[in-house]
C-alpha positions in Angstrom: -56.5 9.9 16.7 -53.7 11.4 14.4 -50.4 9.6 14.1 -47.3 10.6 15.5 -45.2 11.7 13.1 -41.5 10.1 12.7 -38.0 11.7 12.6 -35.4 9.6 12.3 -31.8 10.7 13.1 -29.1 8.4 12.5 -24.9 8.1 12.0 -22.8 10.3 13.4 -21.9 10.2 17.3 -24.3 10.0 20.1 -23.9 14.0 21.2 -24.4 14.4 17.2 -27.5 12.8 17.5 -28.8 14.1 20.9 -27.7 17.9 19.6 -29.7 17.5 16.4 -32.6 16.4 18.3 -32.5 19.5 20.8 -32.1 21.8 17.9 -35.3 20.3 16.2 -37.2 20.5 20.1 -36.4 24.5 19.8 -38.3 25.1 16.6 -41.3 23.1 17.8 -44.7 24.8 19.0 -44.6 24.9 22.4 -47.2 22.6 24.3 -46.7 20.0 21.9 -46.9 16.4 23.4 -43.0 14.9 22.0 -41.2 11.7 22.7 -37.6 10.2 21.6 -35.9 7.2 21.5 -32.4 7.4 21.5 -30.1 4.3 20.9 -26.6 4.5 23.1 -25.9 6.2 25.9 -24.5 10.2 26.4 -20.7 9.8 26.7 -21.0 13.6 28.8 -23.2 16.0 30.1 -27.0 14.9 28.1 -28.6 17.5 26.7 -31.7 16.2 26.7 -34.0 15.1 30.2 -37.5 14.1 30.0 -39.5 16.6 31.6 -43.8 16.8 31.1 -43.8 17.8 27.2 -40.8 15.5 26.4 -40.9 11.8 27.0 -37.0 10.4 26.3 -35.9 7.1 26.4 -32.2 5.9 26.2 -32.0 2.4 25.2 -28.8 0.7 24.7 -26.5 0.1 21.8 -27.7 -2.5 19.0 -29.0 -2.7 16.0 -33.0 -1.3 16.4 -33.9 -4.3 13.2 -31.7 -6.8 14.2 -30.9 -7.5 18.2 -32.2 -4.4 20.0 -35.9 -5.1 17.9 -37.4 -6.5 21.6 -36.5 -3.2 23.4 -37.4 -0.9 20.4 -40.3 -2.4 19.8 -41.9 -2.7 23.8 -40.3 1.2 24.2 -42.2 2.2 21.2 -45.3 0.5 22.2 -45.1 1.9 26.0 -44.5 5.9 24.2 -47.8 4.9 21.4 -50.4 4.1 24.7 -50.5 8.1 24.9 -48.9 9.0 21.5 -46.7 12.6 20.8 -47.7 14.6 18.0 -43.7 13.7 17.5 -41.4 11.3 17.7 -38.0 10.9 17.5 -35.7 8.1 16.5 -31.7 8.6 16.9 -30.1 5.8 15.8 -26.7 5.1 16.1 -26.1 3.3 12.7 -28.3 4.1 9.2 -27.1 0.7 7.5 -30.9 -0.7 8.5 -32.8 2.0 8.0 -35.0 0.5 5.4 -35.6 -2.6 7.2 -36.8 -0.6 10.3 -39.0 1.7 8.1 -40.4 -1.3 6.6 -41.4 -3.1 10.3 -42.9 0.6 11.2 -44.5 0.7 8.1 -46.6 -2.8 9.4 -49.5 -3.0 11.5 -50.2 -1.8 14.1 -47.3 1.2 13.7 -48.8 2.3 10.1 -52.3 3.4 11.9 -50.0 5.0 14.5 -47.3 6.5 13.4 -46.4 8.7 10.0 -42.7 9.2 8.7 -41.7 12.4 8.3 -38.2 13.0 8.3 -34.6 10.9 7.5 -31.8 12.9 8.5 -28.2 10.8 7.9 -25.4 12.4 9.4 -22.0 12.3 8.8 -19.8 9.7 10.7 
């Protein structure tokens, strides 16, 4: 089984987020199994709905290392049972990001997943 392989998209809003995502969805091969997890909740119109080659999940607001680590962690597991050739992350805050990497970088997420892209954007 290959691993899924990791984008993670944090700072800015939650619509910069979610539009970033969307953009990267319209450059993928069609057919491709995908899943994301965003952290927050759309403050508008989402552009983003799960539908049979997408698997989203909204989660809410909190730190994915710190507090929100229960909900991160049994969403993650719960997309992994069938995993996406992609996955990914938006999270609202990049002041963790090396402590997340470093939990997804421990078993069993290092036989299953495979980072492939930070993008940071502007606040």
């Amino acid at each position: 089984m290959a691993a899924s392989l990791v984008t993670l998209v944090s700072g800015g809003s939650y619509a910069d987020r979610e539009a970033w995502i969307a953009a990267a969805l319209t450059h993928e091969p069609p057919l491709l199994s995908m899943a994301a997890i965003l952290e927050g909740l759309p403050d508008g119109q989402p552009l983003l709905t799960s539908n049979p080659l997408l698997a989203l999940h909204r989660v809410a607001p909190g730190c994915m290392c710190c507090i929100g680590n229960l909900v991160m962690r049994v969403t993650l597991n719960r997309i992994l049972r069938k995993p996406p050739v992609r996955l990914y992350l938006g999270l609202a805050d990049n002041q963790h990001i090396k402590n997340l990497v470093y939990f997804l970088q421990q078993p069993p997420y290092n036989e299953l997943i495979e980072f492939d892209q930070d993008i940071r954007l502007g606040s």
